[in-house]
C-alpha positions in Angstrom: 0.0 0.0 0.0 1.2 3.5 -1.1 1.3 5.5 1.8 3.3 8.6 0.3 0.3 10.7 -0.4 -3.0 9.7 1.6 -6.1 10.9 0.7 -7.9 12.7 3.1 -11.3 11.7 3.7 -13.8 14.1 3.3 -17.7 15.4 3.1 -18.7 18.1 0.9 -17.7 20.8 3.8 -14.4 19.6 4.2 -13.8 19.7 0.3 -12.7 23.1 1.1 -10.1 22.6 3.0 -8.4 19.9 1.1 -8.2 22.3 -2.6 -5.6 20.4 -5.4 -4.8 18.0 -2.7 -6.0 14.0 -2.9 -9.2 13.2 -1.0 -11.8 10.5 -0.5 -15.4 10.9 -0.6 -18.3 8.6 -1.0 -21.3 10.2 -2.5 -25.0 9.1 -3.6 -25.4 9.3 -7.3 -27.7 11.4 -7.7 -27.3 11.9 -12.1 -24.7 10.1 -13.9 -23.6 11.6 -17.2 -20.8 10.7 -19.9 -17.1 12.2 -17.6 -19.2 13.1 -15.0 -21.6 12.3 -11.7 -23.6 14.6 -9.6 -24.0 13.2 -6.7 -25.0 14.1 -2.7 -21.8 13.5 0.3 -22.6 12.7 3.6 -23.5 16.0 4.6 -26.2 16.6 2.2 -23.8 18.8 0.1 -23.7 18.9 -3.6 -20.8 17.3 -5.4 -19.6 16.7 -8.8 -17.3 14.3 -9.4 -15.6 14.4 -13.1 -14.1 11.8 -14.8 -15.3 8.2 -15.9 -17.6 6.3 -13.6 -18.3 2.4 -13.3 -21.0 1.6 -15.5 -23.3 1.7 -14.0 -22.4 3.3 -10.9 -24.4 1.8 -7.7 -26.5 4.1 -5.9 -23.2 4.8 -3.8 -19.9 5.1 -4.7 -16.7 6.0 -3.2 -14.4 8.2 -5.4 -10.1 9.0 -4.5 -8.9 12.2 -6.6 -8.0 15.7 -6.5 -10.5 18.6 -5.1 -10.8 20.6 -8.1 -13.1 23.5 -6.3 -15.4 23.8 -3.0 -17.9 21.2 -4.8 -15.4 18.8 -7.5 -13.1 16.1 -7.2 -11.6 15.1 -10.3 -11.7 11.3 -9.8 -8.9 8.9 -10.3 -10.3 5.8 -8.5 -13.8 4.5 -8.6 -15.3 2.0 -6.4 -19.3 1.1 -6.1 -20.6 0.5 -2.7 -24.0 -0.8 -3.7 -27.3 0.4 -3.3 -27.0 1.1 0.9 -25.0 3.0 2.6 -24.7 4.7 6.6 -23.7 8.2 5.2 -24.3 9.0 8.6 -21.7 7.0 10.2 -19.3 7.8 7.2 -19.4 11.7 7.8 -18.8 11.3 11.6 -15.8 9.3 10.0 -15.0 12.1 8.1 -15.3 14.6 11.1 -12.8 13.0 13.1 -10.4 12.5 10.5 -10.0 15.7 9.7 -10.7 16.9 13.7 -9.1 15.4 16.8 -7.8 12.2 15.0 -6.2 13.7 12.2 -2.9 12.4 13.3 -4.0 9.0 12.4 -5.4 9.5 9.4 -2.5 11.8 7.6 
């Protein structure tokens, strides 16, 4: 496992803090198009994800890649999660990763 540049996980609040750097989100598709998927993070924000999804992409899917803005990742890895998710549990994840526990996580 490459541990040189970790990806930071993050909701669509902490995209922001994580700009041309790699993250890790998972997201609910909401729209899949040709290079790109709208989708909803764990904290009900709006993201779009560019690049080239599974096909077809599950109702959830986790995406590694660089934040592009405040509300992209340009994807590098896809992986579908299936059709049920705990977003809840996932952003509280995401919360202390990037809070208290960040030490363990970068």
């Amino acid at each position: 496992m490459d541990t040189s540049n970790p990806a930071a996980f993050v909701n669509g609040g902490l995209l922001r803090m994580h700009l041309g750097r790699k993250v890790r989100a998972v997201i609910q598709v909401i729209r899949s198009d040709v290079g790109s998927v709208i989708g909803k993070s764990t904290d009900d924000s709006q993201i779009i994800v560019k690049g080239s999804p599974p096909v077809p992409p599950t109702n959830y899917v986790e995406v590694i890649g660089v934040a592009e803005t405040d509300n992209s990742i340009r994807a590098e890895i896809w992986t579908n999660f299936g059709d049920a998710f705990d977003m809840s549990s996932y952003d509280q994840l995401c919360q202390l990763a990037n809070g208290e526990f960040k030490h363990l996580f970068l």
